[in-house]
BARO-540433 format. One record per residue (C-alpha): x, z, y; residue in three letters. Coordinates in pm, 1 decimal. Last residue first. Layout:
<recs>
<rec><xx>X</xx><zz>Z</zz><yy>Y</yy><aa>ALA</aa></rec>
...
</recs>
This chain:
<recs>
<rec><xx>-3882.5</xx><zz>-3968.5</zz><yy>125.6</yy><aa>UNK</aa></rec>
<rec><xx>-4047.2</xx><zz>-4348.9</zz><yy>73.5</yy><aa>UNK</aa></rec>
<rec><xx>-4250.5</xx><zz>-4520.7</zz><yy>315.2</yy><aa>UNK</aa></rec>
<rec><xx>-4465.5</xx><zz>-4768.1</zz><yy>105.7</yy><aa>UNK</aa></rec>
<rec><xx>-4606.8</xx><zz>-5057.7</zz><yy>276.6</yy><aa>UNK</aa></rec>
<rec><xx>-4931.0</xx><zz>-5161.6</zz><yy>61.7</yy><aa>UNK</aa></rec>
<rec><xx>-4885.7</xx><zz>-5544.2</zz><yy>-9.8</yy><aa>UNK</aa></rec>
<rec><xx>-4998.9</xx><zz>-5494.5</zz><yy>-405.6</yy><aa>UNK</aa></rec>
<rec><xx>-4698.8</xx><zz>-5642.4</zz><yy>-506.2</yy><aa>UNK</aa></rec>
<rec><xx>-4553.8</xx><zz>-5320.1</zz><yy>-259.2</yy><aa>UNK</aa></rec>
<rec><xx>-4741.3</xx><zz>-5097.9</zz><yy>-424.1</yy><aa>UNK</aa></rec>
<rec><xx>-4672.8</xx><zz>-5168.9</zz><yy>-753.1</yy><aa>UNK</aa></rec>
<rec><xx>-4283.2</xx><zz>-5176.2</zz><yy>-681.6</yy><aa>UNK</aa></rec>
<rec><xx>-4339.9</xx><zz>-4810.8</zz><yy>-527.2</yy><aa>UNK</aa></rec>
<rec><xx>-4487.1</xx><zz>-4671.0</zz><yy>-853.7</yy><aa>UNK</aa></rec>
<rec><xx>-4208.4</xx><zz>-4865.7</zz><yy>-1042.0</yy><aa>UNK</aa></rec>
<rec><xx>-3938.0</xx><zz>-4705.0</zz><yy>-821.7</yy><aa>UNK</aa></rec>
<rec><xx>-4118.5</xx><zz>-4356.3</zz><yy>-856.9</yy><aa>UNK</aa></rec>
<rec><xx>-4154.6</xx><zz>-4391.2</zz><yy>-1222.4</yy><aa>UNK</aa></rec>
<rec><xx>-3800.1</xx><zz>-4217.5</zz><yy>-1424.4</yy><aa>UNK</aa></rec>
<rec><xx>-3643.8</xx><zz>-3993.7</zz><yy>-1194.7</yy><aa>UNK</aa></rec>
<rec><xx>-3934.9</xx><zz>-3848.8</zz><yy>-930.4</yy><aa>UNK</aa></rec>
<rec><xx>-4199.2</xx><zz>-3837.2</zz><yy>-1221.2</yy><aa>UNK</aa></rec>
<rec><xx>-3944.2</xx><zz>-3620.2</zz><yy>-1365.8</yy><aa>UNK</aa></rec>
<rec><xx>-4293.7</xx><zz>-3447.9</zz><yy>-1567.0</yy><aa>UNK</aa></rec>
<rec><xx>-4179.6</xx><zz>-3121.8</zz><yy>-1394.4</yy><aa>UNK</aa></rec>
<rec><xx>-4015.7</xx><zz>-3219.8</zz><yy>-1124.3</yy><aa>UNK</aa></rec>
<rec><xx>-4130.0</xx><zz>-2885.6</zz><yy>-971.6</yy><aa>UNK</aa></rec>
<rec><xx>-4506.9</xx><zz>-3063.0</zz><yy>-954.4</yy><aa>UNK</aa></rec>
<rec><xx>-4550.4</xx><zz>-3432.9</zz><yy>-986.4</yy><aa>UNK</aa></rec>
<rec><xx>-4750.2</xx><zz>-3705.7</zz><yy>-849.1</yy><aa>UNK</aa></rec>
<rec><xx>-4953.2</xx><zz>-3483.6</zz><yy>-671.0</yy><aa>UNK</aa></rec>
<rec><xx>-5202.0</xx><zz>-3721.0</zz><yy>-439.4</yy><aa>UNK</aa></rec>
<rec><xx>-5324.7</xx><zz>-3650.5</zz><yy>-94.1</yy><aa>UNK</aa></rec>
<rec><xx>-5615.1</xx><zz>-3917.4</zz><yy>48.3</yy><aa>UNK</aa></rec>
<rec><xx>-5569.7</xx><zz>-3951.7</zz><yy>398.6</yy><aa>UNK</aa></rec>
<rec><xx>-5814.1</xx><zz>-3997.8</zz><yy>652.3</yy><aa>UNK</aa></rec>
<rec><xx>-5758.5</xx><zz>-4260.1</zz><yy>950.3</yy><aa>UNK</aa></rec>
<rec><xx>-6058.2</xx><zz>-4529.2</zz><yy>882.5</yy><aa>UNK</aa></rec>
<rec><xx>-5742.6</xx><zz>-4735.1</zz><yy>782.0</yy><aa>UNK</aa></rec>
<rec><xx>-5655.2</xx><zz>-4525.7</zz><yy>534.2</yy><aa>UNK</aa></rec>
<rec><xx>-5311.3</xx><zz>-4333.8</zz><yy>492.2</yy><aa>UNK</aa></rec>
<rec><xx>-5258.4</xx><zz>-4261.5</zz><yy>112.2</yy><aa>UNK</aa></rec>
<rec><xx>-5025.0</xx><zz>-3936.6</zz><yy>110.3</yy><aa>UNK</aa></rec>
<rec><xx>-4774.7</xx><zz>-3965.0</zz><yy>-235.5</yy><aa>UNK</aa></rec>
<rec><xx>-4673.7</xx><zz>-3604.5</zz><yy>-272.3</yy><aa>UNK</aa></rec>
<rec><xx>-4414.6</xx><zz>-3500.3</zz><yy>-508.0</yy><aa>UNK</aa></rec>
<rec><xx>-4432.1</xx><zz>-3122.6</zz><yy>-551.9</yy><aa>UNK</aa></rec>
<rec><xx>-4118.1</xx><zz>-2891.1</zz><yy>-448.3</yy><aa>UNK</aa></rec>
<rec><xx>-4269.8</xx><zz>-2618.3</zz><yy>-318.4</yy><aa>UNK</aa></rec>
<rec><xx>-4161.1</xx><zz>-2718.5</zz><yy>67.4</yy><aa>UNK</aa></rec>
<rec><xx>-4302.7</xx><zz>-3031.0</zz><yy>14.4</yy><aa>UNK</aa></rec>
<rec><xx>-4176.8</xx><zz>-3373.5</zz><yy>-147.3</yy><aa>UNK</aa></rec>
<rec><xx>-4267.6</xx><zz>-3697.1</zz><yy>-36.1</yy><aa>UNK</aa></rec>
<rec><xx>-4401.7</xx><zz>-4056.4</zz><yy>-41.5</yy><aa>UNK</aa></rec>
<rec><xx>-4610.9</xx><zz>-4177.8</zz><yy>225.7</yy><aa>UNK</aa></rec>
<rec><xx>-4837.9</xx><zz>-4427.5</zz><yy>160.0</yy><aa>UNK</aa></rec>
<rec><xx>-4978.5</xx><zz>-4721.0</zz><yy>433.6</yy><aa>UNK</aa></rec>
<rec><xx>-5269.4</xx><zz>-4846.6</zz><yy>581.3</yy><aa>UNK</aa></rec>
<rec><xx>-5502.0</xx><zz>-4843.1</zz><yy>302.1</yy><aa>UNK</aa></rec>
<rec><xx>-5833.7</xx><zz>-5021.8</zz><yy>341.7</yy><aa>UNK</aa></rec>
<rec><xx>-5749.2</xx><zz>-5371.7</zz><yy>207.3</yy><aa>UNK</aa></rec>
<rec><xx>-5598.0</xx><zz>-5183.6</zz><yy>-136.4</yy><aa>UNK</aa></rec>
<rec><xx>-5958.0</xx><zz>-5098.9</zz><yy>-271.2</yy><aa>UNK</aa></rec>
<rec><xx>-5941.8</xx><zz>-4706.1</zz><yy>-297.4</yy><aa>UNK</aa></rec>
<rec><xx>-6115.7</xx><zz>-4540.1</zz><yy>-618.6</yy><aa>UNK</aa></rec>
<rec><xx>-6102.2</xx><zz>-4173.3</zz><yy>-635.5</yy><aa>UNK</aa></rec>
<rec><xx>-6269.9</xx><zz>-4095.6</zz><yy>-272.4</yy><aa>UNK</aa></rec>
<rec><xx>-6164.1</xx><zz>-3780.5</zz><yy>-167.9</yy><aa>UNK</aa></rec>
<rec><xx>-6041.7</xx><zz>-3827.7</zz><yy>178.8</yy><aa>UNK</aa></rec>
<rec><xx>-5915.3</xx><zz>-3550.1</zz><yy>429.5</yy><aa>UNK</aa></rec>
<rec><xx>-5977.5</xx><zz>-3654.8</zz><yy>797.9</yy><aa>UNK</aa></rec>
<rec><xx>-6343.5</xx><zz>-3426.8</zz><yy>806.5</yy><aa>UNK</aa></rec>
<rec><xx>-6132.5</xx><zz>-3100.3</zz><yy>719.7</yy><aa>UNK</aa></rec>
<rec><xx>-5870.9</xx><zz>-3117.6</zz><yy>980.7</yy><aa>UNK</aa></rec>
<rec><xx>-6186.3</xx><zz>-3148.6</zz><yy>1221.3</yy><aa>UNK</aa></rec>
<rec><xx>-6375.3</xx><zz>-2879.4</zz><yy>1062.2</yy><aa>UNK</aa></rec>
<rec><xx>-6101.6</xx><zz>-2678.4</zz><yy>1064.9</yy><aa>UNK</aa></rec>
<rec><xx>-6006.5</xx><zz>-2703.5</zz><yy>1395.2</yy><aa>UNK</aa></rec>
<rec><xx>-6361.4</xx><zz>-2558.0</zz><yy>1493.5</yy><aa>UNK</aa></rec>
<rec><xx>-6327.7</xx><zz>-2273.6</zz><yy>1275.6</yy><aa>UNK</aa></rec>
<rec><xx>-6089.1</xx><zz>-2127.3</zz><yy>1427.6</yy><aa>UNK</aa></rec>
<rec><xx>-6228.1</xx><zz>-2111.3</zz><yy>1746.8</yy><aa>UNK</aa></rec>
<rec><xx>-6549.2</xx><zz>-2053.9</zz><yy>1637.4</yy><aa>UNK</aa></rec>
<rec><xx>-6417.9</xx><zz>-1714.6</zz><yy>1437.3</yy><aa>UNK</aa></rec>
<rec><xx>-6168.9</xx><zz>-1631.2</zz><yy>1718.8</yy><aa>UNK</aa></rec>
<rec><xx>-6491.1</xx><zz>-1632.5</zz><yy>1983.6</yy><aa>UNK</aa></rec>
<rec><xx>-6727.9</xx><zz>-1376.4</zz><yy>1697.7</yy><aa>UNK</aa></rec>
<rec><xx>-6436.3</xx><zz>-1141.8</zz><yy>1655.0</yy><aa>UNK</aa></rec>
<rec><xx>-6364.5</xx><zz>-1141.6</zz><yy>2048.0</yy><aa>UNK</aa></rec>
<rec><xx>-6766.0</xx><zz>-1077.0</zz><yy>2138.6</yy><aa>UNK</aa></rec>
<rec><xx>-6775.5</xx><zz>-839.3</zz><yy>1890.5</yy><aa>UNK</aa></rec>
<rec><xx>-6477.8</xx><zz>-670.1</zz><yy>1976.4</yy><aa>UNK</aa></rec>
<rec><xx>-6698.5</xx><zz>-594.4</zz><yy>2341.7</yy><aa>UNK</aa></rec>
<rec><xx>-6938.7</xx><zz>-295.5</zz><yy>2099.5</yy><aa>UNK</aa></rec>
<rec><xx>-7215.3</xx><zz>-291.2</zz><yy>2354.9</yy><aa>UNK</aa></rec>
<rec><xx>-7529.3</xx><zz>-455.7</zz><yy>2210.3</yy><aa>UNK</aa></rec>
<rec><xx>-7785.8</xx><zz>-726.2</zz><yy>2242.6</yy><aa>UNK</aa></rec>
<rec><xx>-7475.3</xx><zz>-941.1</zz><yy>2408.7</yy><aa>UNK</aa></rec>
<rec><xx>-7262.8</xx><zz>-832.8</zz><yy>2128.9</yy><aa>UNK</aa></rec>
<rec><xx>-7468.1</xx><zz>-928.3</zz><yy>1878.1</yy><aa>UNK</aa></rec>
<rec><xx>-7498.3</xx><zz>-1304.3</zz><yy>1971.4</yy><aa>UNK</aa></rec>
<rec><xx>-7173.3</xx><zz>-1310.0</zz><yy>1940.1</yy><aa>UNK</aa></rec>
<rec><xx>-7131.2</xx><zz>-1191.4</zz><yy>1597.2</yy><aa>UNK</aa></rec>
<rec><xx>-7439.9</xx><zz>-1426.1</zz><yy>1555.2</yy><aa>UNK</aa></rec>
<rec><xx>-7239.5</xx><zz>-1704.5</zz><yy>1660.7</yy><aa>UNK</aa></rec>
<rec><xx>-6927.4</xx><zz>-1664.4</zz><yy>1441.9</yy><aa>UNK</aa></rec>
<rec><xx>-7175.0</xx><zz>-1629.9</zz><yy>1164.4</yy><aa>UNK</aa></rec>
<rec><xx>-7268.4</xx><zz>-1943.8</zz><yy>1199.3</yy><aa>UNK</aa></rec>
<rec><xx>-6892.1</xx><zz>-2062.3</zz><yy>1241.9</yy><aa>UNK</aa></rec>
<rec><xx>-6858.0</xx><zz>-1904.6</zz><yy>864.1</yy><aa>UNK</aa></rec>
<rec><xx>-7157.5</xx><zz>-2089.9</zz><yy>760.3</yy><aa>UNK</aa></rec>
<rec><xx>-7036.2</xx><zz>-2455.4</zz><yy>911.6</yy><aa>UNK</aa></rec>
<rec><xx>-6703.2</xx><zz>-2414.5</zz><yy>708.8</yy><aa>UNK</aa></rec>
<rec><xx>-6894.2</xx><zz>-2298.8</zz><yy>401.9</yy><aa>UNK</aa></rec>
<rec><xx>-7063.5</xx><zz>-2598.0</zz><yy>420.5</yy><aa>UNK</aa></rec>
<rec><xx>-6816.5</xx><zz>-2800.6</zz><yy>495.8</yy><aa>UNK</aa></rec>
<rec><xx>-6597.6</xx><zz>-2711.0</zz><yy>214.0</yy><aa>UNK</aa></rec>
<rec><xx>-6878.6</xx><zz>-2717.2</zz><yy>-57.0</yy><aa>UNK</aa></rec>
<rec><xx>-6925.7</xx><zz>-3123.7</zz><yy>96.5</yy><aa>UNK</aa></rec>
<rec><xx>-6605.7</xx><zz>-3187.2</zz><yy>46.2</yy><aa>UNK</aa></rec>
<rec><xx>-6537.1</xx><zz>-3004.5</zz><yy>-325.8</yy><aa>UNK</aa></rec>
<rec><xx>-6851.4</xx><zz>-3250.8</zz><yy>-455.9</yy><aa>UNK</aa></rec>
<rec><xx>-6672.5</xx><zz>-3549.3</zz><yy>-538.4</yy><aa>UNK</aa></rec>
<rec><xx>-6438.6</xx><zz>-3326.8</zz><yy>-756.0</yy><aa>UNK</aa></rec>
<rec><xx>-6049.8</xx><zz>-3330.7</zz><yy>-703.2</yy><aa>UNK</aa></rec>
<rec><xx>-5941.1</xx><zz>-3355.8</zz><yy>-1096.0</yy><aa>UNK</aa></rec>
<rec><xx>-5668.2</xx><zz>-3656.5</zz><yy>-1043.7</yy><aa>UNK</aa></rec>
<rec><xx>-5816.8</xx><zz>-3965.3</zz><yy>-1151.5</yy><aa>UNK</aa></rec>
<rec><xx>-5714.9</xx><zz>-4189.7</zz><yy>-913.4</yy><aa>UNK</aa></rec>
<rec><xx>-5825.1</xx><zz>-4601.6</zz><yy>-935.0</yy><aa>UNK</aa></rec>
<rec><xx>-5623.3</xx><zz>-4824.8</zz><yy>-674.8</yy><aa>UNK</aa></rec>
<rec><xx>-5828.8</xx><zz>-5156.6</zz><yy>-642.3</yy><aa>UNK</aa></rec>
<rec><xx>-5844.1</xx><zz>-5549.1</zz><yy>-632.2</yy><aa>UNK</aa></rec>
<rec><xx>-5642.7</xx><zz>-5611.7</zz><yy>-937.0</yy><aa>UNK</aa></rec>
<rec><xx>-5657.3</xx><zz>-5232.4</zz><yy>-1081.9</yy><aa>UNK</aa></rec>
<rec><xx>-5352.0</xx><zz>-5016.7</zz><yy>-1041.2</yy><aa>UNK</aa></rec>
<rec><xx>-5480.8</xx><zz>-4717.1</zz><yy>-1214.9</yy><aa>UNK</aa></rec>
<rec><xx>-5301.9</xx><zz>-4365.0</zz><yy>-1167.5</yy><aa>UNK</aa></rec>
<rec><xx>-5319.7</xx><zz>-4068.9</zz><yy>-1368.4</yy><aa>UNK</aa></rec>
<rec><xx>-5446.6</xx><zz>-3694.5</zz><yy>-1416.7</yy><aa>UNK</aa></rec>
<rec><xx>-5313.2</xx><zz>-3385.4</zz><yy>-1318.8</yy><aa>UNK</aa></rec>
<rec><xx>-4944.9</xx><zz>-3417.4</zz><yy>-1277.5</yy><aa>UNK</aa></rec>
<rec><xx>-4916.5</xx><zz>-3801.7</zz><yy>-1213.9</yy><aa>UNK</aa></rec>
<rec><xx>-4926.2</xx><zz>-4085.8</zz><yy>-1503.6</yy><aa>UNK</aa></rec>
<rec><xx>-4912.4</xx><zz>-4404.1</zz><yy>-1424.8</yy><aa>UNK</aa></rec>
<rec><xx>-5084.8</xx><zz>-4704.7</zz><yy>-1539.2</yy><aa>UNK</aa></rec>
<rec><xx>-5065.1</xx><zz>-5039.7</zz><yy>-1430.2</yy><aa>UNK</aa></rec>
<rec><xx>-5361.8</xx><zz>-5326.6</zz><yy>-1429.0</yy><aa>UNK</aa></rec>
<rec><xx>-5427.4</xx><zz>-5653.0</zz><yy>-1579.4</yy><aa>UNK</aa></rec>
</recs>
């Protein structure tokens, strides 16, 4: 037996073992981002590198706020999940909320501490909100998730 819902770009699957999401977010899109996260802090270093062959000192200041920036994101960037099938045993907990844009945001907490973000609905659009958040939540918890609701 499983549940259906369905969010703003795609839908959920409560499965008997595991949470299916089929939301869009390609397998692929982490490995792009850290790529192009590692490139940009390349480039960081040879802007350094630069200045000590030359004279210009901005290059030095360029090429330290690149790293520096970069460095975070890596880090913010290896705690986002984008797995689309989660077996229940390795979520911690879901956070249900909206965001300054209005979008409903369910944020699956894993044990292995990553989250997996969700858009259940965007600008109450689809009334997700109104007519399936109480069922959405009642799956969870017969699925022993703890839900923290907004």
């Amino acid at each position: 037996m499983s549940n259906r819902f369905i969010i703003h770009r795609g839908e959920l699957v409560f499965e008997e073992d595991c949470l299916l999401i089929k939301d869009g977010q390609p397998a692929w899109f982490r490995i792009a981002s850290i790529v192009s996260l590692i490139a940009i802090m390349l480039y960081g270093v040879l802007v350094i590198i630069k200045y000590f062959r030359g004279d210009d000192s901005s290059d030095l200041w360029i090429g330290v706020t690149i790293i520096s920036l970069g460095i975070p994101a890596m880090i913010v960037q290896s705690k986002i999940s984008y797995d689309s099938k989660i077996e229940y045993k390795h979520i911690r907990s879901i956070k249900i909320r909206r965001n300054l844009t209005d979008q409903l945001l369910a944020d699956i907490l894993l044990n292995n501490r990553k989250k997996r973000r969700i858009v259940l609905d965007s600008e109450d659009l689809g009334r997700f909100g109104r007519d399936h958040l109480d069922k959405l939540i009642e799956e969870f918890n017969d699925k022993q998730v703890q839900t923290i609701p907004a």
